[in-house]
N, C-alpha and C positions, 0 to 999 in steps of 0.2 A: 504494500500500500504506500507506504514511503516514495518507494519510485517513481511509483506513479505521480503521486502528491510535486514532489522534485521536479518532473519533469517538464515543467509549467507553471508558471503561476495563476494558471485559467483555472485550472484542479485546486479547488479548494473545501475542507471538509470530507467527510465522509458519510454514504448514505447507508445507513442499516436495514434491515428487512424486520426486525422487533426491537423493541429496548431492552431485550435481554442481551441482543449482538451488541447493541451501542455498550451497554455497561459492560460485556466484557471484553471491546476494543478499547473502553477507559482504560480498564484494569491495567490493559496491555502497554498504556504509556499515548495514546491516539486521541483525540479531543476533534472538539469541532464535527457534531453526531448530527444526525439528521436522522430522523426513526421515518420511513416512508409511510406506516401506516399508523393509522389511531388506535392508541394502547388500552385498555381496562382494567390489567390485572393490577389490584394494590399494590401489592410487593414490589411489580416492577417499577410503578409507579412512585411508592416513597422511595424506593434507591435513586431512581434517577432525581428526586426533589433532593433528597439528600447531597447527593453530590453535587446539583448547582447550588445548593447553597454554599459549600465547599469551593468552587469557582472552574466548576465542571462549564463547556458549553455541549449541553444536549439538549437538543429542540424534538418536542414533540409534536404530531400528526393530529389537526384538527379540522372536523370538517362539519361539527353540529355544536350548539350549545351545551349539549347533553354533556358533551364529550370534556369541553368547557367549563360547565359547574361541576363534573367530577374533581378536574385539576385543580379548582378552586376550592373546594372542600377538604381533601389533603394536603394542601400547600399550605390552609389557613393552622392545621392539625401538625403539622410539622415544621411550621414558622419557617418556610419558606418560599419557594415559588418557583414557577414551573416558567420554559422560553418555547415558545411555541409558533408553529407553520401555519397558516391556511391551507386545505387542501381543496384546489379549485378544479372543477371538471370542465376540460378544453376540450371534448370531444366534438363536433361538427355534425350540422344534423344537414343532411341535402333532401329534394325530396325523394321518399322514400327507403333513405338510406341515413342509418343511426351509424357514423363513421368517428369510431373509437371506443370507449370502454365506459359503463356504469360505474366509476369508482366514487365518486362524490357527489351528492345533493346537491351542491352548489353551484349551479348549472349557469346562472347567470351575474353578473356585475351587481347587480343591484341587491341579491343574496349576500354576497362576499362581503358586501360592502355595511348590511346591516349584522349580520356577524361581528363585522369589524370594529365600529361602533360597541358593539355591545362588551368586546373583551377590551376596550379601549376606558371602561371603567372599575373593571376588575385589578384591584392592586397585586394578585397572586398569579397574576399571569399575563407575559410581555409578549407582546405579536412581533417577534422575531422575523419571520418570512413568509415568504408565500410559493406553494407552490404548485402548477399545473403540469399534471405528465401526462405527454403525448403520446399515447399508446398507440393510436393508429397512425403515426410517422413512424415511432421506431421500432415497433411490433406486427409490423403489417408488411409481408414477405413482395415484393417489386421488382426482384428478378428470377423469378420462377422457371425453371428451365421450360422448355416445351408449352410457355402460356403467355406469349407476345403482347394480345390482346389484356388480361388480364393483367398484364403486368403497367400498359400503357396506361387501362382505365386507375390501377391503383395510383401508379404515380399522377396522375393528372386529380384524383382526390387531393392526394397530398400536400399537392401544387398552391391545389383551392385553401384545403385546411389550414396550412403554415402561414397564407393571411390573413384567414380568419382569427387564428392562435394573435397571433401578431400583433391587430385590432383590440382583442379581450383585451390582451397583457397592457396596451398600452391604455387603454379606457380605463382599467381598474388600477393602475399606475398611479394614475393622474389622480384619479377618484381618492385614491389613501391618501396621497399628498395634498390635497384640497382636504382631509380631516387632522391634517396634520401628524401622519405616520408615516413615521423612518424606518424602513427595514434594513436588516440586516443584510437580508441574500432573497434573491428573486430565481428561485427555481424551476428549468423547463427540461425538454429534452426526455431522455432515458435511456434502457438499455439498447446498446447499437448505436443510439443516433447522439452523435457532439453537437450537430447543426443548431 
């Protein structure tokens, strides 16, 4: 990971698949977590409260308030507080075609945006970043051996998608900065795709 990390300074951070991987890349010496998905188990939950108050950076995966007054209610129990992501859904609807993944609720700007607001008054938890992953960019196979046509219609989805991505990111940009919130890091992309 290190290498990687080195070998750029575009690479920054690390993204985990639970917060159990994030705390035990802590353990490892590794900081700057990014947990991809919304957590619920306690345990994992006050270790990771534990160690940012300690002066850990692990940002957790939120993408409902639900998720929100949990981090709120063990952060106020262990006097301290949780850094936390938006998790916003960039997927692209055409007609008749849902082009990307059901990962998050959040489907539009104006969601994200009253979300955002509302953790914006919460002193046990700081909106760290935000992030949308493009699954149907970096997950959606475009050179298919022996499928020309299928390969042409995906990339020319993609084509569409990545201004539409584009659009969101730069709408809801604006929109947090007009409430007067600094992020840290602005999360896109995923596995496969650097674009």
């Amino acid at each position: 990971l290190n290498m990687i990390k080195e070998y750029s300074d575009r690479f920054q951070g690390i993204m985990c698949f639970t917060a159990t991987e994030a705390i035990y890349l802590y353990e490892q010496g590794f900081d700057d977590l990014l947990v991809a998905y919304p957590t619920w188990d306690e345990k994992q939950l006050r270790t990771v409260c534990r160690l940012v108050k300690t002066g850990a950076t692990i940002t957790l995966m939120v993408d409902s308030m639900a998720h929100v007054k949990r981090l709120k209610s063990i952060a106020k129990e262990e006097e301290g507080m949780f850094l936390i992501a938006i998790d916003v859904d960039v997927s692209t609807k055409f007609p008749g075609v849902y082009f990307g993944v059901y990962r998050s609720p959040l489907r539009s700007v104006k969601k994200v945006i009253h979300l955002a607001k509302q953790i914006k008054e919460i002193p046990q938890v700081k909106l760290d970043g935000v992030m949308g992953y493009e699954a149907q960019i970096a997950g959606v196979v475009d050179q298919a051996p022996n499928q020309k046509v299928k390969n042409n219609v995906v990339r020319y989805l993609k084509k569409r998608s990545r201004k539409q991505i584009a659009r969101k990111r730069t709408t809801l940009m604006k929109a947090l900065h007009k409430l007067g919130i600094s992020l840290r890091f602005v999360n896109g992309g995923g596995t496969g795709s650097l674009k």
